[in-house]
C-alpha positions in Angstrom: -2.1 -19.7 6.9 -5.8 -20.4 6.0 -7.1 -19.8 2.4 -10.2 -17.6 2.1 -13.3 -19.9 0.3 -16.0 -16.8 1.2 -18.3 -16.4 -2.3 -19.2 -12.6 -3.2 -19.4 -11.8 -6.3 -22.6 -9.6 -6.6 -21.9 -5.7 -7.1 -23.3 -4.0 -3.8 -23.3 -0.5 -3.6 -23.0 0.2 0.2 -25.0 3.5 1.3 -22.7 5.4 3.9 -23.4 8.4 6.1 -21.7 10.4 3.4 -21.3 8.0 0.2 -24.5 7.3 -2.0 -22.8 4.1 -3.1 -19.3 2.2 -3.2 -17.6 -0.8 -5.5 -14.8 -2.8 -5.0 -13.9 -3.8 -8.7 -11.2 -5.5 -10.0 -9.5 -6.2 -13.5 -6.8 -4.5 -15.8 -5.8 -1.6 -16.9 -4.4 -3.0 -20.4 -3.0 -6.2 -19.4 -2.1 -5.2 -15.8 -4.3 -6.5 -13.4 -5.6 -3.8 -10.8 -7.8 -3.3 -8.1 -10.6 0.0 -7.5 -12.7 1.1 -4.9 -14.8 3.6 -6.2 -17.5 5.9 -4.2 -20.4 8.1 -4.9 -20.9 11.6 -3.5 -23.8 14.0 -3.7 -23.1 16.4 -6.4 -24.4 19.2 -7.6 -27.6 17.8 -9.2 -28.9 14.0 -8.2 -28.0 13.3 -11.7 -24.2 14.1 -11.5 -22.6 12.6 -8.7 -19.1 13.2 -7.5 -17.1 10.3 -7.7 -13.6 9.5 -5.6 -11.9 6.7 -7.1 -8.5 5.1 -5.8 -6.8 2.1 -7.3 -3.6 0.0 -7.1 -1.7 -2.5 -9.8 -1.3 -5.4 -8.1 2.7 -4.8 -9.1 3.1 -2.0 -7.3 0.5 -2.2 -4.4 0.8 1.8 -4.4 -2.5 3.7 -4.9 -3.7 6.1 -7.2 -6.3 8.6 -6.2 -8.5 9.8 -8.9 -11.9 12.5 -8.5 -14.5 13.0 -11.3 -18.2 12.7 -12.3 -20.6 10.6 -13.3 -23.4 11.5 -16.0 -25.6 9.0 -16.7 -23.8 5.4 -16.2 -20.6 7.1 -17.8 -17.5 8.3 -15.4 -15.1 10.4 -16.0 -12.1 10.3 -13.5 -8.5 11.6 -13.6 -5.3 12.4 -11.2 -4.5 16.3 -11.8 -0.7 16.8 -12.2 -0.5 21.3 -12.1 -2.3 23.6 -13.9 -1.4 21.4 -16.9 -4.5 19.6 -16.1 -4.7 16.0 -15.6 -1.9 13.3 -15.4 -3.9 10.4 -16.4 -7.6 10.0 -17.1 -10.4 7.2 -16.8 -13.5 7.0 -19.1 -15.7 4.6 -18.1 -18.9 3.3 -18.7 -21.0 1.3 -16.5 -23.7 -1.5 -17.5 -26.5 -3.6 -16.0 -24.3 -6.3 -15.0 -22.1 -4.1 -12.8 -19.4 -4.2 -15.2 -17.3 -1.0 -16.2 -15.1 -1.2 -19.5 -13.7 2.6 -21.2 -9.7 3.5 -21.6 -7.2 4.9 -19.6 -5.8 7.7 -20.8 -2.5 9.8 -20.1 -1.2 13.0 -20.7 1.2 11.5 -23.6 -2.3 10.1 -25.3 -1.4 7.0 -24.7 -4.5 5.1 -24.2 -5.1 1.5 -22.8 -8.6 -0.3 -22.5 -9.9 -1.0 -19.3 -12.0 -4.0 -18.2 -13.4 -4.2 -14.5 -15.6 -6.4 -12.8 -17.8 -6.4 -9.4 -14.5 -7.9 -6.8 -14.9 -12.1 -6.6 -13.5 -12.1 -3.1 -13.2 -15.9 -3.3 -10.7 -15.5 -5.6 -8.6 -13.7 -3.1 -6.0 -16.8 -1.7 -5.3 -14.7 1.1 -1.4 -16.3 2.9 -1.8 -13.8 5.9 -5.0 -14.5 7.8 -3.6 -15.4 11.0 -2.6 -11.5 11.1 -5.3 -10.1 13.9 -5.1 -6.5 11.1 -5.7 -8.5 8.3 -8.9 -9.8 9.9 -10.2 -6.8 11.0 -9.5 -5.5 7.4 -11.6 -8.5 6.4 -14.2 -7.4 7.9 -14.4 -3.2 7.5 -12.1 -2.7 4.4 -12.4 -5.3 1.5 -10.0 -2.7 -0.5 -7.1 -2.7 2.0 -8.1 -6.4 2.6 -7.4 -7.9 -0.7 -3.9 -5.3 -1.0 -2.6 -6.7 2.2 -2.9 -10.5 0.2 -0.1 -9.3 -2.0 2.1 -7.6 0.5 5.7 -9.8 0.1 7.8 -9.7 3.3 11.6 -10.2 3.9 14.2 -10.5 6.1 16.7 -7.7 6.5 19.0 -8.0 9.5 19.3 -9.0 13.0 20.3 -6.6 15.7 20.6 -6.5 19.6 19.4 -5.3 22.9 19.9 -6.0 26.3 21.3 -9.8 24.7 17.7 -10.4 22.9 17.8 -10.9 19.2 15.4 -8.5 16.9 14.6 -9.6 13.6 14.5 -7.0 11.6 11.7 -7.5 8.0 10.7 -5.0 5.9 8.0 -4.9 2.5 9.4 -5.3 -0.9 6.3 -2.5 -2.0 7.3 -0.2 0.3 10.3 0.9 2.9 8.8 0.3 6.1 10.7 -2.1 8.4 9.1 -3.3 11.5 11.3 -6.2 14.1 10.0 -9.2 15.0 11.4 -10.6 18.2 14.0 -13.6 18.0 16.6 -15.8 20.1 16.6 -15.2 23.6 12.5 -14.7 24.3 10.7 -17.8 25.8 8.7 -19.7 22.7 5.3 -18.3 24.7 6.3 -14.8 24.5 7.1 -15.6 21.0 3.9 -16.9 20.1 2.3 -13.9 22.4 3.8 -11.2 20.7 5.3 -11.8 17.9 1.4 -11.5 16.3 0.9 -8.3 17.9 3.8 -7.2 15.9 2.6 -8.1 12.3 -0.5 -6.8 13.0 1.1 -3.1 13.7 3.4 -4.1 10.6 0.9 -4.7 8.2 -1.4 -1.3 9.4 1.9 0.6 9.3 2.5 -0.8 5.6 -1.3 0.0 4.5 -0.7 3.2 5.8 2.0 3.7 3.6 1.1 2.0 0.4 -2.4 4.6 0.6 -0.5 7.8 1.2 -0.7 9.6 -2.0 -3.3 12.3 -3.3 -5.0 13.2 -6.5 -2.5 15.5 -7.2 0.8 13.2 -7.8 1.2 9.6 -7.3 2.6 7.5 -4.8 6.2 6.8 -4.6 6.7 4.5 -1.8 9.2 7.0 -0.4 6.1 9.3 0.9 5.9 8.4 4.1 9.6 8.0 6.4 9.9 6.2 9.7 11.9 5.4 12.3 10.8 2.5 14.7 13.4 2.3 17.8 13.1 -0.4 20.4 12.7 2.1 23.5 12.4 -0.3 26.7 12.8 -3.9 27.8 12.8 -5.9 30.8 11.6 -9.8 31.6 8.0 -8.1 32.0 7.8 -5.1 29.3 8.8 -4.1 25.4 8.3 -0.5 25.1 8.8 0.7 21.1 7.8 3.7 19.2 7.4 4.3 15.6 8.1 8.0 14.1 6.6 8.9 10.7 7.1 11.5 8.6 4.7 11.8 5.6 3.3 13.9 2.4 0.2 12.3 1.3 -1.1 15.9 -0.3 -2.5 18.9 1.5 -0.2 22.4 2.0 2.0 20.8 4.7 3.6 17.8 5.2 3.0 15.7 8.4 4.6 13.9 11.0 4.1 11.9 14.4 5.4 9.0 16.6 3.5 6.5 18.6 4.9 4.8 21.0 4.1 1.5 22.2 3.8 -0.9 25.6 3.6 -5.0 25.6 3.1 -7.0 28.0 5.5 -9.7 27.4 3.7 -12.5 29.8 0.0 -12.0 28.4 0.5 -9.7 25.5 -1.5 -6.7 26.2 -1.0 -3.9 24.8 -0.8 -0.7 27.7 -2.5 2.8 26.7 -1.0 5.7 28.7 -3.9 6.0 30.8 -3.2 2.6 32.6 0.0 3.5 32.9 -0.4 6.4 34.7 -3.3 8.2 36.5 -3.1 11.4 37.9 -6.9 11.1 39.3 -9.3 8.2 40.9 -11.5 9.0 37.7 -9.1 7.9 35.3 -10.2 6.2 32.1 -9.3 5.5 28.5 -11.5 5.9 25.3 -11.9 2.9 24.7 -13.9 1.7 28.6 -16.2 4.9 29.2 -16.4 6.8 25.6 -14.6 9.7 24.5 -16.6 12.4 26.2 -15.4 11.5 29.6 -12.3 10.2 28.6 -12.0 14.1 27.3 -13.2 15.3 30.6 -10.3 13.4 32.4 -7.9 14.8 30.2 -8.7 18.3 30.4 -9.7 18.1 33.6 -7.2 16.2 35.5 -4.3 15.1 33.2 -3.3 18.1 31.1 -2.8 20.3 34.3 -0.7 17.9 35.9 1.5 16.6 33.3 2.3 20.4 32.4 2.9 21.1 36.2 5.5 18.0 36.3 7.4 18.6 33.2 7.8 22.7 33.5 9.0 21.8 36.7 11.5 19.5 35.0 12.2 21.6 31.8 11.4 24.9 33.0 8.9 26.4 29.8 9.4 29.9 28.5 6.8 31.9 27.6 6.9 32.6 23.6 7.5 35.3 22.5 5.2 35.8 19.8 2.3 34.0 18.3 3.9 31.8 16.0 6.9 30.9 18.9 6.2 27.2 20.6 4.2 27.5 23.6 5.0 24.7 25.9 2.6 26.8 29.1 -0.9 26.0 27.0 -2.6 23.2 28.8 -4.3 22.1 25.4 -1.1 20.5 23.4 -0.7 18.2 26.5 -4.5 17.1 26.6 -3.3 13.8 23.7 0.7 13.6 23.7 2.2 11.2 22.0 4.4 9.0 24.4 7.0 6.7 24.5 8.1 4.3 27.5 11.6 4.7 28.1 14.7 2.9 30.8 14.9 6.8 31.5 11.3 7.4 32.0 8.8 8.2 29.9 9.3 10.5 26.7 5.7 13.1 26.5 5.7 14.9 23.2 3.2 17.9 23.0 0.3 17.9 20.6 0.5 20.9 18.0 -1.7 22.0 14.8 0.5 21.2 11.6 1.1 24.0 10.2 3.8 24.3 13.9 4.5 20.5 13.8 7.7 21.4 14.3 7.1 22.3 17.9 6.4 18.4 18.7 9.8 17.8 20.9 10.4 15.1 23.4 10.5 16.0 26.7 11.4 13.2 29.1 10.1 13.2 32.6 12.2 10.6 34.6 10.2 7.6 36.3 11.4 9.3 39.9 8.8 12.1 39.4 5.8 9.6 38.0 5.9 7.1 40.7 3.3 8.3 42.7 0.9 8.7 39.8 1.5 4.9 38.8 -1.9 3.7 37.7 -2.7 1.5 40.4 -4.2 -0.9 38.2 -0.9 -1.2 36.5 1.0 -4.6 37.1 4.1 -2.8 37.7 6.5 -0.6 39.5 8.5 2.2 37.8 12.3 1.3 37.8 
């Protein structure tokens, strides 16, 4: 892995569309070293910002949310518990040379100082730069960026399918557990896709290290998955990953994604060149989202609903809070998973009825004639 020798040591705040200004800081709480990305809202008078805070020991790698104001150059910031009022509270105090020193405070009245400093990414000896996320986060998130430099990764276990070894690693932070492939794959497809995978590792373990609220803290047991290794053959590795996840708000949340390699070049498939069900089929990501919209409503909503009613034969709820499979609209952005059945289409819903999101499997017999033709190949 390459070592990071990038100098930036100024405090910049960064003017957003919504922020007034952000700092990456780091320093200690007491004599734990710690990490904050703080930003500035609009308030209700110029003069008294609100102010989002979230931070993480480097210990734990788990963040802390934290909302307050700012009067003057002094912040006041805090994690609310219940009615109680807050859980633990920052006072700080900014000077001219970007510096902000105060105490942390909890509910107990135990108080620690706190010393922190504009970030000195050259300090940052980052072991994981090869990962394509890490990068990326290197570029758009120097919070996440310098959090992934402390993630520690181990070897659990070694499973099988189809006579191809799966090594199994998870983070010693957090719980999630991700394969990476093993004996039995050429060393190119390897070296093709094994990167691809710690790059969805390491956003999947970001993800999870950052899901907590201002109203409790983060456990490291917020967020639940399930990743299942749903296809293979010498060309394709189909996967999905299921979450379930309370990172604050009235309701908790849940999804799956499901994935498509390419195991010769390494591409990753989206639905939409897998399968086309119109000559004016696109993704997001080629023409923009307003036509890629169009095509879905347009084209691919109708006829995924006409294919898998005809398959699993939709009832018409019964009242308004019953699941209705018939609506066009939760099959506009399914989530899906490739299968050796077929392919598994699971219906988009709000989340306050998440728990209408089944799997409904429509067999690759009844999708072979709306095979994207650009796609390399056939449905067995």
């Amino acid at each position: 892995m390459k070592a990071i020798f990038l100098f930036l040591l100024s405090l910049v705040p960064a003017a957003t569309a919504l922020a007034q200004s952000s700092y990456d800081l780091q320093g200690t709480i007491g004599n734990l070293p710690v990490y904050f990305h703080l930003e500035e809202y609009e308030g209700q008078t110029p003069d008294a910002p609100n102010v989002e805070a979230r931070y993480f020991y480097q210990s734990s790698l788990k963040d802390v949310v934290m909302r307050g104001t700012r009067t003057g150059n002094k912040y006041i910031l805090s994690v609310k518990e219940d009615e109680r009022g807050y859980y633990e509270k920052c006072i700080l105090t900014l000077d001219g040379a970007g510096k902000f020193t105060g105490a942390w405070v909890n509910r107990k009245g135990t108080s620690l100082p706190v010393s922190l400093k504009p970030l000195a990414l050259f300090t940052i000896n980052h072991p994981y730069m090869d990962n394509s996320y890490v990068q990326e986060l290197r570029q758009k998130d120097t919070f996440n960026y310098v959090r992934s430099s402390f993630i520690k990764l181990k070897r659990d276990s070694v499973t099988s399918y189809k006579g191809k070894s799966f090594v199994w690693i998870s983070e010693t932070h957090c719980s999630m557990s991700m394969f990476r492939l093993g004996n039995g794959f050429s060393k190119r497809t390897l070296e093709l896709i094994n990167p691809r995978l710690d790059a969805i590792h390491f956003n999947e373990i970001i993800s999870q290290l950052s899901c907590t609220s201002e109203w409790g803290y983060n456990t490291g047991t917020n967020i639940d998955y399930t990743t299942a290794i749903t296809f293979l053959n010498e060309y394709l590795l189909g996967f999905s990953i299921y979450s379930y996840y309370d990172c604050g708000g009235a309701h908790p949340d849940g999804g799956s994604q499901g994935y498509l390699l390419d195991l010769h070049s390494g591409r990753q498939y989206s639905l939409d060149e897998v399968i086309a069900f119109h000559s004016s089929v696109t993704t997001e990501a080629k023409s923009g989202f307003e036509k890629f919209s169009a095509y879905r409503e347009k084209y691919f909503a109708p006829q995924l609903l006409k294919i898998g009613n005809a398959i699993h034969r939709f009832k018409k709820p019964a009242g308004e809070d019953d699941c209705d499979y018939l609506d066009e609209n939760v099959w506009k952005y399914p989530a899906w998973h490739f299968t050796e059945a077929g392919i598994e289409f699971v219906p988009g819903f709000p989340r306050v009825i998440r728990n209408c999101e089944e799997e409904f499997l429509v067999p690759f017999s009844a999708l072979k004639a709306y095979r994207n033709p650009a796609f390399p190949y056939p449905f067995e």
